[in-house]
Structures are given as C-alpha cells and as structure tokens.
N, CA, C and O of each residue as an XYZ file, in Angstrom:
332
protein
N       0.855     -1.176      0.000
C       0.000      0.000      0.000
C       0.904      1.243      0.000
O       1.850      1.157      0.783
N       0.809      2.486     -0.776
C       1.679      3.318     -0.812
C       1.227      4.453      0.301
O       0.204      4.430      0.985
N       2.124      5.313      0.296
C       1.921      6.073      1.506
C       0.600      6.904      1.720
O       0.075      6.929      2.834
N       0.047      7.607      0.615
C      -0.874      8.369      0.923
C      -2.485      7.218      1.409
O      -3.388      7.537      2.183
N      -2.354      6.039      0.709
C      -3.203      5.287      1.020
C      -3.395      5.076      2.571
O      -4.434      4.735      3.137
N      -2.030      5.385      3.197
C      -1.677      4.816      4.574
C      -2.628      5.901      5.490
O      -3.409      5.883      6.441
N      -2.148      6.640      4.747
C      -2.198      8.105      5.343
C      -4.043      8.408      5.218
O      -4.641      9.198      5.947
N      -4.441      7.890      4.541
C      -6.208      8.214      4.343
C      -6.548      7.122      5.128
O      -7.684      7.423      5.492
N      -6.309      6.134      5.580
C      -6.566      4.985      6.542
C      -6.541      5.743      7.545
O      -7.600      6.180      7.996
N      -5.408      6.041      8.074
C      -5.032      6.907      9.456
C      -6.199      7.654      9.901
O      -6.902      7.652     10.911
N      -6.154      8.497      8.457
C      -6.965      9.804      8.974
C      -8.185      9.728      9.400
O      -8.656     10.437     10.289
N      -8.996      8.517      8.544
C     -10.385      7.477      8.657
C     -10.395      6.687     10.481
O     -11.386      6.631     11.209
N      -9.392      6.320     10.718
C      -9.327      5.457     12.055
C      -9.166      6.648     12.976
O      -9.616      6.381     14.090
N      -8.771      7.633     12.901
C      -8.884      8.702     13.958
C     -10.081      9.413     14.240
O     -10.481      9.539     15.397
N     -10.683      9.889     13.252
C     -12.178     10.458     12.997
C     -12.658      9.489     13.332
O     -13.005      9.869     14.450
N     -13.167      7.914     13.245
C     -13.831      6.970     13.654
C     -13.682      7.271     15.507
O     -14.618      7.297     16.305
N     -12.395      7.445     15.767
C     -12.304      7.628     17.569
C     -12.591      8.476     17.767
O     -12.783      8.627     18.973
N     -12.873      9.724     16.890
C     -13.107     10.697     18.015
C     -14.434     10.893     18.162
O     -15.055     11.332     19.130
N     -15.030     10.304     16.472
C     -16.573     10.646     16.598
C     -16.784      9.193     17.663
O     -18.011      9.106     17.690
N     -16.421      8.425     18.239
C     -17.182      7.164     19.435
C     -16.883      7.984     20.722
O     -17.541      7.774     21.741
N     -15.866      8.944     20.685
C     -15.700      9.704     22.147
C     -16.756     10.971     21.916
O     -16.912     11.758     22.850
N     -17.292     11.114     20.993
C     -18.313     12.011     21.388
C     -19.380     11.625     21.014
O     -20.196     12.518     20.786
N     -19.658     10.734     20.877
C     -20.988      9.947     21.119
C     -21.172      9.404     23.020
O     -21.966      9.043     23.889
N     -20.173      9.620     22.801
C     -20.211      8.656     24.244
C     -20.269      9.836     26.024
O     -20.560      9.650     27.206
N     -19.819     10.923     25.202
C     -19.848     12.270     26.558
C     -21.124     13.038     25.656
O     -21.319     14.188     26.051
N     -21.896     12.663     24.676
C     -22.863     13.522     23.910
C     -23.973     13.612     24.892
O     -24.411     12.505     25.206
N     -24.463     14.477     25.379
C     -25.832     13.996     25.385
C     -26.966     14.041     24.419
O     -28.133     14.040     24.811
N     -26.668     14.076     23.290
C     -27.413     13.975     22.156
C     -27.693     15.474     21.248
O     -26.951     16.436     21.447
N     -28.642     15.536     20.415
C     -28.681     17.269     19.690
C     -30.430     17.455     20.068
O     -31.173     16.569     20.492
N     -30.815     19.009     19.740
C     -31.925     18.678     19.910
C     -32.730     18.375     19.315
O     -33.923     18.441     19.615
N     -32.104     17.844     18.015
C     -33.451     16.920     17.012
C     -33.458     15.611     17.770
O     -34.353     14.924     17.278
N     -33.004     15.127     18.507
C     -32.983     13.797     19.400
C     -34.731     13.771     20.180
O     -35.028     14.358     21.221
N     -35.439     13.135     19.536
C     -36.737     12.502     20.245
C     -36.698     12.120     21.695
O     -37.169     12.653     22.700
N     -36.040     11.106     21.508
C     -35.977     10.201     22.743
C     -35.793     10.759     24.002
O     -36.092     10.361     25.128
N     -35.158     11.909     23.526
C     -34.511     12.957     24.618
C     -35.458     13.881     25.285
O     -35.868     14.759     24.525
N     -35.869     13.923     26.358
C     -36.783     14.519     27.454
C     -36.757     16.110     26.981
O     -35.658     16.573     26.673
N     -37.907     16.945     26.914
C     -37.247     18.258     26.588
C     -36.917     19.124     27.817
O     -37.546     19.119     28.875
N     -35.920     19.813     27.540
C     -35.338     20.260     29.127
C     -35.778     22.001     29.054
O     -35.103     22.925     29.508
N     -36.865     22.086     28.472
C     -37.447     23.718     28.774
C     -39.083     23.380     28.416
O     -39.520     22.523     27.648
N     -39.640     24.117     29.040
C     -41.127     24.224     29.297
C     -41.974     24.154     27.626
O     -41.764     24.740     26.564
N     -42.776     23.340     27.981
C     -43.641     23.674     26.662
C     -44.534     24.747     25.925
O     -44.948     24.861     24.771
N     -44.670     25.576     27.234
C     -45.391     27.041     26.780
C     -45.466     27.993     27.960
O     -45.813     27.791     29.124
N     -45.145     28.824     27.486
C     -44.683     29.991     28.892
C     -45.945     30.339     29.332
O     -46.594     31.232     28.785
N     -46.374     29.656     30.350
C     -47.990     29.887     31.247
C     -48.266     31.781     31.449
O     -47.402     32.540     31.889
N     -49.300     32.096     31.120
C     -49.878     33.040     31.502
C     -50.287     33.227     32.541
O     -51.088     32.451     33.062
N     -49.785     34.458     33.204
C     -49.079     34.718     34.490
C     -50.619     35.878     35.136
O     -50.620     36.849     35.892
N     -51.771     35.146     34.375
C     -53.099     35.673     34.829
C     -53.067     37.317     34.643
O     -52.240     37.916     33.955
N     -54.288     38.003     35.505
C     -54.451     39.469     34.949
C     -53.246     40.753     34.757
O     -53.122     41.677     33.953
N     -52.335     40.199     36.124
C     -50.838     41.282     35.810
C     -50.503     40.796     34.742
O     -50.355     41.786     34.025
N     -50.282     39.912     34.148
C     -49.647     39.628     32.580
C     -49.649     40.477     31.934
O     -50.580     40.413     31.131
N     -48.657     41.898     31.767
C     -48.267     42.864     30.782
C     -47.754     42.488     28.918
O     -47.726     43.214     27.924
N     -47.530     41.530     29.060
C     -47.189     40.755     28.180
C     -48.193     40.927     26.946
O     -49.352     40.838     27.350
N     -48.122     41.113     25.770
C     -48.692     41.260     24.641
C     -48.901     40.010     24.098
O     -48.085     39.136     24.388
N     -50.064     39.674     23.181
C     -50.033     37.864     22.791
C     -49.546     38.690     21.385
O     -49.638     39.733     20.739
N     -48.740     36.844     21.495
C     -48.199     36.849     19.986
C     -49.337     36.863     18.492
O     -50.328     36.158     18.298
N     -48.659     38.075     17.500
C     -49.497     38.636     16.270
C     -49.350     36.852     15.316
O     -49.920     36.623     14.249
N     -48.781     36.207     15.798
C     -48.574     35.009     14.786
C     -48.082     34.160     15.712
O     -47.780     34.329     16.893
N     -48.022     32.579     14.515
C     -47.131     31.890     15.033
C     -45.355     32.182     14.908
O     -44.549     31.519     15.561
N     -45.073     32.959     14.236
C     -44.099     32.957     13.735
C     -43.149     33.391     15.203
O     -43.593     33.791     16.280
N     -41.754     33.158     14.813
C     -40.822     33.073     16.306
C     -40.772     34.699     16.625
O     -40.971     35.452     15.671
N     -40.500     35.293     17.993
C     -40.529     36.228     18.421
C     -38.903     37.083     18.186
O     -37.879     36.589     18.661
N     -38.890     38.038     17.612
C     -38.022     39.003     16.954
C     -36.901     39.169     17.577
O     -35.770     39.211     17.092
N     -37.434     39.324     19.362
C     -36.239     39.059     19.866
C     -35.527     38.357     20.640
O     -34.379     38.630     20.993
N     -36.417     37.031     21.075
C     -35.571     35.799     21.063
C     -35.782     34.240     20.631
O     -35.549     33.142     21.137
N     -36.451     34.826     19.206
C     -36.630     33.557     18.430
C     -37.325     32.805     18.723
O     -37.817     32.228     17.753
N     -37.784     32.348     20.011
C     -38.876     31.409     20.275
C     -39.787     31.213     19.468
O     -40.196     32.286     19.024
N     -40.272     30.401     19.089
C     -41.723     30.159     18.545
C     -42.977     30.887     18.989
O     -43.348     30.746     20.154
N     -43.574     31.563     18.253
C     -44.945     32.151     18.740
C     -45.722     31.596     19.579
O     -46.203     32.036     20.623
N     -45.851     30.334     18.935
C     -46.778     29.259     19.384
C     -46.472     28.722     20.979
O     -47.184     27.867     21.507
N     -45.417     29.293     21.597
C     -45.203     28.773     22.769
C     -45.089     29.875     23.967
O     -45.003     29.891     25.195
N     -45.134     30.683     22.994
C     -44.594     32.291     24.060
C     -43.238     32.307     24.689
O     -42.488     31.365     24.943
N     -43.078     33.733     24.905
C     -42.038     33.769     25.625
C     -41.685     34.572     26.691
O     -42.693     34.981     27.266
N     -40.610     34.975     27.203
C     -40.330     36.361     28.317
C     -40.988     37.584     27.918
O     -41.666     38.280     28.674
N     -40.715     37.861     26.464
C     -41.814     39.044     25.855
C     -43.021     38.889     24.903
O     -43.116     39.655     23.944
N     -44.018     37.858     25.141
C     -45.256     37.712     24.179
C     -45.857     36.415     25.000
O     -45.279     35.359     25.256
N     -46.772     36.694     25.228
C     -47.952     35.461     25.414
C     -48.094     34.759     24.439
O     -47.851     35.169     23.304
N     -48.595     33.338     24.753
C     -48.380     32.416     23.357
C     -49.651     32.502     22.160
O     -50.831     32.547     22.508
N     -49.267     32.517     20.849
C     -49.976     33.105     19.973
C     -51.130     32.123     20.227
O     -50.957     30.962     20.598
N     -52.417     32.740     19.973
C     -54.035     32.457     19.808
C     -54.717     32.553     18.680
O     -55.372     33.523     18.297
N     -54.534     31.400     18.082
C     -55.486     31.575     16.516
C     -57.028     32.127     17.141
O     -57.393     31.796     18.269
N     -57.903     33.053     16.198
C     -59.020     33.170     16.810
C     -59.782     32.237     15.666
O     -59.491     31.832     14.540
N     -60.991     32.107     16.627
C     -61.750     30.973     15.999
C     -63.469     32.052     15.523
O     -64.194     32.849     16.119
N     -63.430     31.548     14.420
C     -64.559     32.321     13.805
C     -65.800     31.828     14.002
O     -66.778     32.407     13.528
C-alpha cells in the first residue's frame, strides 16, 4: 500500500475515535426525540398582571426567536381566533 493510502486509513481510524468519544460524553442534539425536553412547553400566563402582549402570529418572536406558538419572556403564546 503506498503512503498516501496509509495516510487516508489513518486519517479514517482517527475520525472513527473521536466521533465514538463524542458519542459517548454527547448527550445527544436537539433533534434527538428520545430525549426529554429540558425547557417548558409554553410559557404559562401569568393571569391578569400579565403585561405581556399575545403573539401577532405563530411565527418566532423578533427578539428571542422562540416560537410564537409557545410564548415567551416578551409575548404570550400566539391564539389563533376561531370564527
């Protein structure tokens, strides 16, 4: 086998170890299902003091991306109205 062949083996058996050492300290990404979600499913409305504006859409909030649909620190969670 000539050298560069050697050398693309190498490089293949190292990347193979490092991606099993980070599988192994991973705790996964958050497209991972299986995985418990570790933040609230919708920011509860905090009753009549709620200064909070409801979200104009679902769309994520401007300034910290959240999803409409779930609310956040600045928007109550968006309310389709029903006709």
């Amino acid at each position: 086998m000539n050298q560069l062949a050697q050398q693309i083996q190498e490089d293949a058996r190292r990347r193979e170890e490092r991606v099993a050492i980070a599988r192994k300290f991973s705790n996964g990404t958050p497209l991972d299902v299986d995985r418990g979600g570790s933040f609230p499913l919708q920011m509860p409305d905090r009753g009549a003091g709620d200064a909070r504006p409801y979200a104009v859409s679902a769309d994520p909030c401007p300034r910290c991306a959240t999803r409409g649909a779930l609310g956040c620190a600045h928007q109550k969670p968006y309310q389709p109205r029903s006709n």
